[in-house]
Backbone atoms as SQL, in Angstrom:
CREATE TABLE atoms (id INTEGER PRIMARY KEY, chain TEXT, resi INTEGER, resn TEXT, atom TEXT, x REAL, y REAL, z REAL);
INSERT INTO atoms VALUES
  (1, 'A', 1, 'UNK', 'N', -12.753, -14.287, -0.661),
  (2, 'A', 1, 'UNK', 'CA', -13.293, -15.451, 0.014),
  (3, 'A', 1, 'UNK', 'C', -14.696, -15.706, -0.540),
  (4, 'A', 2, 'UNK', 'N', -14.955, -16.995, -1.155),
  (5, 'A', 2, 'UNK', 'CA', -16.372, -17.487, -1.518),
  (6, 'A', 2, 'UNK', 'C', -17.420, -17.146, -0.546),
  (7, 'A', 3, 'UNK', 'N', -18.603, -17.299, -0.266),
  (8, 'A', 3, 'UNK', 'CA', -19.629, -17.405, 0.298),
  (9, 'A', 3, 'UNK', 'C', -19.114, -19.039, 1.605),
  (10, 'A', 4, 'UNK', 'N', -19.158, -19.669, 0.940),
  (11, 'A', 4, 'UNK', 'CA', -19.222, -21.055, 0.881),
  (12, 'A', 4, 'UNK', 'C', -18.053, -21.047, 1.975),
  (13, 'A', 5, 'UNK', 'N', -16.393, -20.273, 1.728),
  (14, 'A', 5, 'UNK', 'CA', -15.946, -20.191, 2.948),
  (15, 'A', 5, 'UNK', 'C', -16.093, -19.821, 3.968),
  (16, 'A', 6, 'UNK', 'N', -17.264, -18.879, 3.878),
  (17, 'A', 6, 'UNK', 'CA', -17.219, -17.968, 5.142),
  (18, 'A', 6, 'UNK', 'C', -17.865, -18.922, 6.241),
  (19, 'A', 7, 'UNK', 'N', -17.410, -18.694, 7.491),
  (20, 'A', 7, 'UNK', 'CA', -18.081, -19.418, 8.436),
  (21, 'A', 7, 'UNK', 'C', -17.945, -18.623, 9.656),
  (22, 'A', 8, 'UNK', 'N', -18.707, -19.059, 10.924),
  (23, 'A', 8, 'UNK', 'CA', -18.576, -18.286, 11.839),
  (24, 'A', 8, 'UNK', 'C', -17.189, -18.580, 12.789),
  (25, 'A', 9, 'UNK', 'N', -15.969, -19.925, 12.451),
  (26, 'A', 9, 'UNK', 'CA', -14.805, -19.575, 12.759),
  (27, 'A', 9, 'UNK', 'C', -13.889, -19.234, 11.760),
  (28, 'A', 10, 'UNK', 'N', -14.392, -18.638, 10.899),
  (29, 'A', 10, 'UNK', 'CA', -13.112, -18.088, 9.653),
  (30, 'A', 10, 'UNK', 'C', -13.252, -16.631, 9.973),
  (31, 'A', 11, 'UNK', 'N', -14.782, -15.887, 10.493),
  (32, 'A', 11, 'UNK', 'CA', -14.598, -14.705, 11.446),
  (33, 'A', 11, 'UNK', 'C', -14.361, -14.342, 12.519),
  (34, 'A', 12, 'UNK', 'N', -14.431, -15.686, 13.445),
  (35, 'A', 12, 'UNK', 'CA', -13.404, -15.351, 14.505),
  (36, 'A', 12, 'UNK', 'C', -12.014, -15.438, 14.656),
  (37, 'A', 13, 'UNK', 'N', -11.129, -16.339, 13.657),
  (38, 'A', 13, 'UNK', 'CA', -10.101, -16.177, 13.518),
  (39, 'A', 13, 'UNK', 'C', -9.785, -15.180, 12.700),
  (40, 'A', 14, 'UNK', 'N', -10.311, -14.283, 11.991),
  (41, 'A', 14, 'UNK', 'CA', -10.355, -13.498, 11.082),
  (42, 'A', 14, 'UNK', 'C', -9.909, -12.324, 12.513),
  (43, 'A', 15, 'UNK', 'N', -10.886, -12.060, 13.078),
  (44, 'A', 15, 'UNK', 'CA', -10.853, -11.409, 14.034),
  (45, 'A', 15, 'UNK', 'C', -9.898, -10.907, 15.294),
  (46, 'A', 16, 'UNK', 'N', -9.526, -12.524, 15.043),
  (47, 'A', 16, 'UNK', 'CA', -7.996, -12.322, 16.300),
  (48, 'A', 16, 'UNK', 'C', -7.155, -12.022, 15.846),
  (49, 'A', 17, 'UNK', 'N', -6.952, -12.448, 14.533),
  (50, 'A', 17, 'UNK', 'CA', -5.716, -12.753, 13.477),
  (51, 'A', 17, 'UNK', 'C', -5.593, -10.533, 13.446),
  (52, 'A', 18, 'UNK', 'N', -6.899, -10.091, 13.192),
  (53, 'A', 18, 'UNK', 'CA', -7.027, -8.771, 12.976),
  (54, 'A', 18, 'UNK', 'C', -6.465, -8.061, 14.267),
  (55, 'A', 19, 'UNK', 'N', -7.091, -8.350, 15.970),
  (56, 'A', 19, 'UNK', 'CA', -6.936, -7.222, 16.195),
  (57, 'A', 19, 'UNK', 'C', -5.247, -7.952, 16.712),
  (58, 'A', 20, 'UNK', 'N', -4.636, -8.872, 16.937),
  (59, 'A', 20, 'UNK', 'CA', -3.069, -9.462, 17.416),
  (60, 'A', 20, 'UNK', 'C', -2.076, -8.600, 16.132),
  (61, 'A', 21, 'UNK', 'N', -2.929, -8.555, 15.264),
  (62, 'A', 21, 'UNK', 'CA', -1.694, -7.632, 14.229),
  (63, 'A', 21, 'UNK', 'C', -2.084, -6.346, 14.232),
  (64, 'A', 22, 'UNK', 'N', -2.904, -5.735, 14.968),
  (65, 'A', 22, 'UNK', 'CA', -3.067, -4.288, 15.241),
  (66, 'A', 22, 'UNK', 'C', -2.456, -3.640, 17.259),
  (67, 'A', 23, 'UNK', 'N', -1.945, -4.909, 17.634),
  (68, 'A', 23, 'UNK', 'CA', -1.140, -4.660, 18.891),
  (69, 'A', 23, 'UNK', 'C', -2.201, -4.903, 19.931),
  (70, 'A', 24, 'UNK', 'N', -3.144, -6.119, 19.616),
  (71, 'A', 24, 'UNK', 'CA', -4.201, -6.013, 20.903),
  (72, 'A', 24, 'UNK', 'C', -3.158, -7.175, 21.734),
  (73, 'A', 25, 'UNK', 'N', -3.398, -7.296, 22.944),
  (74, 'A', 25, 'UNK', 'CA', -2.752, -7.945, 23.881),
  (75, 'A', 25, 'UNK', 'C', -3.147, -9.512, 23.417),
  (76, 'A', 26, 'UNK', 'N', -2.446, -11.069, 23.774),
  (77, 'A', 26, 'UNK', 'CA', -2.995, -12.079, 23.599),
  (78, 'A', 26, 'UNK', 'C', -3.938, -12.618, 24.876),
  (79, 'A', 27, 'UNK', 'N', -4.129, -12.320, 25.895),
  (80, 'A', 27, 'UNK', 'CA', -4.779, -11.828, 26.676),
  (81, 'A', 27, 'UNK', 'C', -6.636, -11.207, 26.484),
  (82, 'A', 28, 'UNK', 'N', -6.437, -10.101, 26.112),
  (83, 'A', 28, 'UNK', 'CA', -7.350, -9.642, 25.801),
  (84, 'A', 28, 'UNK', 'C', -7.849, -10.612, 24.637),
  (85, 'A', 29, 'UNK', 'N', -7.284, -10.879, 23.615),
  (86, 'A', 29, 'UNK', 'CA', -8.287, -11.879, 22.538),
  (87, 'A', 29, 'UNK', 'C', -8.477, -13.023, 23.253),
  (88, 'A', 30, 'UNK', 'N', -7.929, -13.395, 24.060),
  (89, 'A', 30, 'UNK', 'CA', -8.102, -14.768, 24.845),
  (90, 'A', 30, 'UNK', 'C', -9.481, -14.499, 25.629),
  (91, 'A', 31, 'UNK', 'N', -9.785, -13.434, 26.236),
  (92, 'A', 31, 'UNK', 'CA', -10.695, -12.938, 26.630),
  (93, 'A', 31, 'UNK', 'C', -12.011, -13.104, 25.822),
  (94, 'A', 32, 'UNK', 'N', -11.790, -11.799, 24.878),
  (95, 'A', 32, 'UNK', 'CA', -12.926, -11.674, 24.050),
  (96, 'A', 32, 'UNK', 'C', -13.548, -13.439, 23.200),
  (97, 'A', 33, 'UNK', 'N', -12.353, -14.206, 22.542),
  (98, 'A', 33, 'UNK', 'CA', -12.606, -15.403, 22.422),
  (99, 'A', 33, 'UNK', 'C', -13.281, -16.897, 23.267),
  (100, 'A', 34, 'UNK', 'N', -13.129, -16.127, 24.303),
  (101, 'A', 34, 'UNK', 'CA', -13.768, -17.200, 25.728),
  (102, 'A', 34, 'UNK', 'C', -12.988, -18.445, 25.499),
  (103, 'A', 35, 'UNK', 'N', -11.506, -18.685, 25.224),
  (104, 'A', 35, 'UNK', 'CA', -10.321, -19.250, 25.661),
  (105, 'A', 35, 'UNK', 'C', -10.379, -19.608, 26.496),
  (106, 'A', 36, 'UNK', 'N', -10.342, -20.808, 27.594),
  (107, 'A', 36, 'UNK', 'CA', -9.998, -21.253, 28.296),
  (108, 'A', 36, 'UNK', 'C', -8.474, -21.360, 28.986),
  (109, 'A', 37, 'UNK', 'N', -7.498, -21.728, 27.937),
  (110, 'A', 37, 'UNK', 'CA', -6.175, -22.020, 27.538),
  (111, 'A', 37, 'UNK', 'C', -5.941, -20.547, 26.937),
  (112, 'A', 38, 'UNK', 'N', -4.457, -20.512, 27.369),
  (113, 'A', 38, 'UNK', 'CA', -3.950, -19.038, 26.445),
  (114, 'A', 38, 'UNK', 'C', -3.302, -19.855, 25.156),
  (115, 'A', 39, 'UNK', 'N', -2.770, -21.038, 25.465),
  (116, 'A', 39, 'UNK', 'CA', -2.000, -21.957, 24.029),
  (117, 'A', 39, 'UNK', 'C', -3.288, -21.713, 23.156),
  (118, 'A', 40, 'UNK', 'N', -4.476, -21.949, 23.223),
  (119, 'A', 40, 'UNK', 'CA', -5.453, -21.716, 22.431),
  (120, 'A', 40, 'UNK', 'C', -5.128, -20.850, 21.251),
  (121, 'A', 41, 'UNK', 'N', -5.523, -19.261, 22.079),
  (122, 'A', 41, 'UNK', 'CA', -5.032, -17.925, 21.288),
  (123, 'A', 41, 'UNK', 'C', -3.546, -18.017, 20.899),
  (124, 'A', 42, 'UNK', 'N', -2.878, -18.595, 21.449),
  (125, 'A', 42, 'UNK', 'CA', -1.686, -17.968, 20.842),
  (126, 'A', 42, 'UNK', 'C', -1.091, -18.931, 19.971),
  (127, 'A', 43, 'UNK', 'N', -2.017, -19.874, 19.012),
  (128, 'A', 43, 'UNK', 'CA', -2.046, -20.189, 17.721),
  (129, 'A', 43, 'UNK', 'C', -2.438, -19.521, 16.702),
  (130, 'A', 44, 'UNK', 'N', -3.029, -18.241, 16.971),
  (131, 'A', 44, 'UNK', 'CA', -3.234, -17.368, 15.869),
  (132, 'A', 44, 'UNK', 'C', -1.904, -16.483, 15.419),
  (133, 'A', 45, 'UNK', 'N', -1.255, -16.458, 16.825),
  (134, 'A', 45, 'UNK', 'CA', 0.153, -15.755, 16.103),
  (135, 'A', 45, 'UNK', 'C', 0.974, -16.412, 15.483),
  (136, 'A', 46, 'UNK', 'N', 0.762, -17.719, 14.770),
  (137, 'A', 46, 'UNK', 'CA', 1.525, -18.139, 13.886),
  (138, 'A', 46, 'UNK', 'C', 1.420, -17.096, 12.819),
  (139, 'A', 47, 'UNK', 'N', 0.386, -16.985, 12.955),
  (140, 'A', 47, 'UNK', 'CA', 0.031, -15.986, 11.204),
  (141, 'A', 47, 'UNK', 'C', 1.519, -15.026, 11.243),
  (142, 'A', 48, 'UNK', 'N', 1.506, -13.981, 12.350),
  (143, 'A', 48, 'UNK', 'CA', 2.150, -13.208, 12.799),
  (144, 'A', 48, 'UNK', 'C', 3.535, -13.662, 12.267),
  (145, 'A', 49, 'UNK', 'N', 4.052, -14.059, 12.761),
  (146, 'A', 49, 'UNK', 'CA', 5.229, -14.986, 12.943),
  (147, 'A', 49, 'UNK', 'C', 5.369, -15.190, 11.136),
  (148, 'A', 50, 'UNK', 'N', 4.496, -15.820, 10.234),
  (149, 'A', 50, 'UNK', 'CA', 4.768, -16.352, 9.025),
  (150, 'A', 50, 'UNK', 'C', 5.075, -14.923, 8.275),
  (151, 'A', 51, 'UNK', 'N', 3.824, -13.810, 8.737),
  (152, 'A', 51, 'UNK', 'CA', 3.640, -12.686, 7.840),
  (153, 'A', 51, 'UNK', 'C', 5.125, -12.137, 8.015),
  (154, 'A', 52, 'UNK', 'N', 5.870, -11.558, 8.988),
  (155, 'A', 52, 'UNK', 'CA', 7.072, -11.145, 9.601),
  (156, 'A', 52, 'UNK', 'C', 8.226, -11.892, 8.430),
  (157, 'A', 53, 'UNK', 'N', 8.521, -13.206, 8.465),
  (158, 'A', 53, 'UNK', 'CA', 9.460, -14.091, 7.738),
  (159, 'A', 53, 'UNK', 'C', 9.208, -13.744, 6.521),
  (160, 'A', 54, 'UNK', 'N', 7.790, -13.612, 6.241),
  (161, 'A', 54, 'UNK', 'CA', 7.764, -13.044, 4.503),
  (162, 'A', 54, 'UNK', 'C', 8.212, -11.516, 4.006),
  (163, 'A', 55, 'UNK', 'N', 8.419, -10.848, 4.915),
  (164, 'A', 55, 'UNK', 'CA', 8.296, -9.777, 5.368),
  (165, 'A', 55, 'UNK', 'C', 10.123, -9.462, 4.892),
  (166, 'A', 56, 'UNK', 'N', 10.430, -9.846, 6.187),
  (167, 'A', 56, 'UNK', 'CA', 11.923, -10.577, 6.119),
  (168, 'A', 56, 'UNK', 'C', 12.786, -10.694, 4.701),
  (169, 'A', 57, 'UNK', 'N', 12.082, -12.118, 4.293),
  (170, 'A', 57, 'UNK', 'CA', 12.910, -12.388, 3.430),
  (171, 'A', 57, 'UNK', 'C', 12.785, -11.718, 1.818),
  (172, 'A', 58, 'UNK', 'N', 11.662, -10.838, 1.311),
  (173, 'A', 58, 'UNK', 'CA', 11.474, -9.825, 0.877),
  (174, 'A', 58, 'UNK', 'C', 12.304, -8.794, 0.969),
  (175, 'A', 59, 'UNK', 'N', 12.625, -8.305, 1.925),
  (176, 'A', 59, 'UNK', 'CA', 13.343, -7.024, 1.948),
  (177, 'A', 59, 'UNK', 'C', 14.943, -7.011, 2.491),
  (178, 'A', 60, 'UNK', 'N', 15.442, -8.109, 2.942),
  (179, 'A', 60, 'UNK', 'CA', 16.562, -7.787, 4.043),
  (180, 'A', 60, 'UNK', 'C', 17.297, -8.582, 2.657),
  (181, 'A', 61, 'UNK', 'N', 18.607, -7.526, 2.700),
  (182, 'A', 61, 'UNK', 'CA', 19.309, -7.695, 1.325),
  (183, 'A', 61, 'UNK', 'C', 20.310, -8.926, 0.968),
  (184, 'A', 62, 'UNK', 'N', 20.410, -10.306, 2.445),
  (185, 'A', 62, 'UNK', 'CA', 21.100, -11.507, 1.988),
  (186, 'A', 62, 'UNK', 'C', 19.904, -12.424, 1.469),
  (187, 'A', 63, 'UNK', 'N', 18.477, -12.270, 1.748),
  (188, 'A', 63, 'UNK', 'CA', 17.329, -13.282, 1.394),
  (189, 'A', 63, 'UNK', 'C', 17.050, -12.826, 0.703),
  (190, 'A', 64, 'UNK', 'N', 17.256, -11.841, -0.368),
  (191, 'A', 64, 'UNK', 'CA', 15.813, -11.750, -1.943),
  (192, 'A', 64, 'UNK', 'C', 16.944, -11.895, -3.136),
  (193, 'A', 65, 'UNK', 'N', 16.417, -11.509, -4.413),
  (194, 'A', 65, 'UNK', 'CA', 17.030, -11.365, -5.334),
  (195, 'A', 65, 'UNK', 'C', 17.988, -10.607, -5.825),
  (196, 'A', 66, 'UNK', 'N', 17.858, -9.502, -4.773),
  (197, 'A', 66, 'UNK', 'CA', 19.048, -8.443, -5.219),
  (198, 'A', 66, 'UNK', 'C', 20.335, -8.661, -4.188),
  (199, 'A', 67, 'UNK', 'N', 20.576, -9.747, -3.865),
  (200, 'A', 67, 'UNK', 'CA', 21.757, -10.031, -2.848),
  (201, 'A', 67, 'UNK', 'C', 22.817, -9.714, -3.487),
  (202, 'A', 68, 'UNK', 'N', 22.824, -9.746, -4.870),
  (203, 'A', 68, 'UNK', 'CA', 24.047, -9.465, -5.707),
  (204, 'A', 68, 'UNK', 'C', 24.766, -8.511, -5.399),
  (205, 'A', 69, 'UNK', 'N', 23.613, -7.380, -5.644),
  (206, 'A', 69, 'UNK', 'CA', 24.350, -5.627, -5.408),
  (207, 'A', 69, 'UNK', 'C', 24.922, -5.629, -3.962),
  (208, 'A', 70, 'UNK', 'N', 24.810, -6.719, -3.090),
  (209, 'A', 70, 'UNK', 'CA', 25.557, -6.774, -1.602),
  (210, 'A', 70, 'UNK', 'C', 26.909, -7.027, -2.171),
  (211, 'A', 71, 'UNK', 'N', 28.226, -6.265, -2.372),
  (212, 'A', 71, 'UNK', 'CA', 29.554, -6.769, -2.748),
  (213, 'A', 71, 'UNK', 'C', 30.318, -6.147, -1.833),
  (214, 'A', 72, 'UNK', 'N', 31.538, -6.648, -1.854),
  (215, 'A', 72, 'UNK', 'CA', 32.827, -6.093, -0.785),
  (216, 'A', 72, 'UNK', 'C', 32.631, -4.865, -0.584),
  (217, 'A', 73, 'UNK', 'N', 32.853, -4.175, -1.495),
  (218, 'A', 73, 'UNK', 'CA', 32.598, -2.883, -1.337),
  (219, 'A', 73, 'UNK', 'C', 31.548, -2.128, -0.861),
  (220, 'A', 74, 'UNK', 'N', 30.299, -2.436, -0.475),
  (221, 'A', 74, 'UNK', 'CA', 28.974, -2.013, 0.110),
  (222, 'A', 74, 'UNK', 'C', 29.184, -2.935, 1.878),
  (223, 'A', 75, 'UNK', 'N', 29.550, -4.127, 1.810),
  (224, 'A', 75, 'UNK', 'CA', 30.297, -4.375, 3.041),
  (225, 'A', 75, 'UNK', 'C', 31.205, -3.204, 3.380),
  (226, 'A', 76, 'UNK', 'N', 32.059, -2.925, 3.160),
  (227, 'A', 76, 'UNK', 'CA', 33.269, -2.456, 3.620),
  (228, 'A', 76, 'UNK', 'C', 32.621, -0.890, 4.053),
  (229, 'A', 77, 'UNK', 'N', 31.651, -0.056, 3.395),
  (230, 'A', 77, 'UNK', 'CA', 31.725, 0.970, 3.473),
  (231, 'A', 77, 'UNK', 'C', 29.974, 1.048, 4.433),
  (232, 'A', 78, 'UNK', 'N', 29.768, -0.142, 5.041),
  (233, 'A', 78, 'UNK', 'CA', 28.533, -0.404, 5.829),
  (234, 'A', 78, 'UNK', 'C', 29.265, -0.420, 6.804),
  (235, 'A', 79, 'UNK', 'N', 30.185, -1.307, 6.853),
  (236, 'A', 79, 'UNK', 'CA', 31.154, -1.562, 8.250),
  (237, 'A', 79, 'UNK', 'C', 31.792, 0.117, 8.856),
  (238, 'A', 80, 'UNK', 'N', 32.182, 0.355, 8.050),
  (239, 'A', 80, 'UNK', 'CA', 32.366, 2.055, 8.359),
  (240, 'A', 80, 'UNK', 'C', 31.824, 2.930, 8.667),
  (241, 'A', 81, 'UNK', 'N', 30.836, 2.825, 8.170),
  (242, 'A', 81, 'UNK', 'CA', 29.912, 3.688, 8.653),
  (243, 'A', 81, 'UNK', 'C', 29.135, 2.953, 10.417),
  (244, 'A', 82, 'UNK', 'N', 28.590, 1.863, 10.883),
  (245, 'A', 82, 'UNK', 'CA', 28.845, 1.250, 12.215),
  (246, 'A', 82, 'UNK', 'C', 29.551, 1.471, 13.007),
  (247, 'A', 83, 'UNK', 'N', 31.273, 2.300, 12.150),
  (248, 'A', 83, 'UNK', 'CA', 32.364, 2.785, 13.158),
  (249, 'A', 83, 'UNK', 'C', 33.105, 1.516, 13.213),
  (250, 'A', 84, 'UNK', 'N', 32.979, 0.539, 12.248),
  (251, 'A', 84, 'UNK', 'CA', 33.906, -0.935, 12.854),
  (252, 'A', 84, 'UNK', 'C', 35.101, -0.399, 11.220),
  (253, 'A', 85, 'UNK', 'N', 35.767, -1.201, 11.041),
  (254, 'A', 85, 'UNK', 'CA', 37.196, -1.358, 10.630),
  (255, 'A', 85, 'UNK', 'C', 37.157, -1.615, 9.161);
């Protein structure tokens, strides 16, 4: 981040954005933020929400690039192992 971005709400959202992805309550940042509204704070968990989907579609084996190596046969012997048929 430049100089030039920094501002004193790019560290408070910096801040919520920090402690909502370390398991602080939305509540409590609503607090510490002097929120009026909880809809307020709980526009920072979009971040949350976006980081998760990237997260997601990175690793879970029908959304990335290696969907290929998903074939009948890795079905069939996933299903088996679940105990299904």
């Amino acid at each position: 981040m430049d100089r030039a971005e920094i501002s004193t709400h790019s560290i408070r959202h910096s801040t919520a954005t920090h402690l909502l992805e370390n398991g602080a309550s939305v509540r409590h940042v609503q607090e510490l933020l002097g929120h009026k509204s909880i809809e307020t704070t709980v526009r920072y968990t979009h971040l949350q929400i976006d980081g998760l989907a990237k997260i997601y579609r990175k690793y879970h084996p029908r959304e990335h690039e290696l969907f290929e190596a998903v074939d009948e046969e890795y079905l069939r012997r996933f299903q088996a192992l679940l105990g299904g048929t």
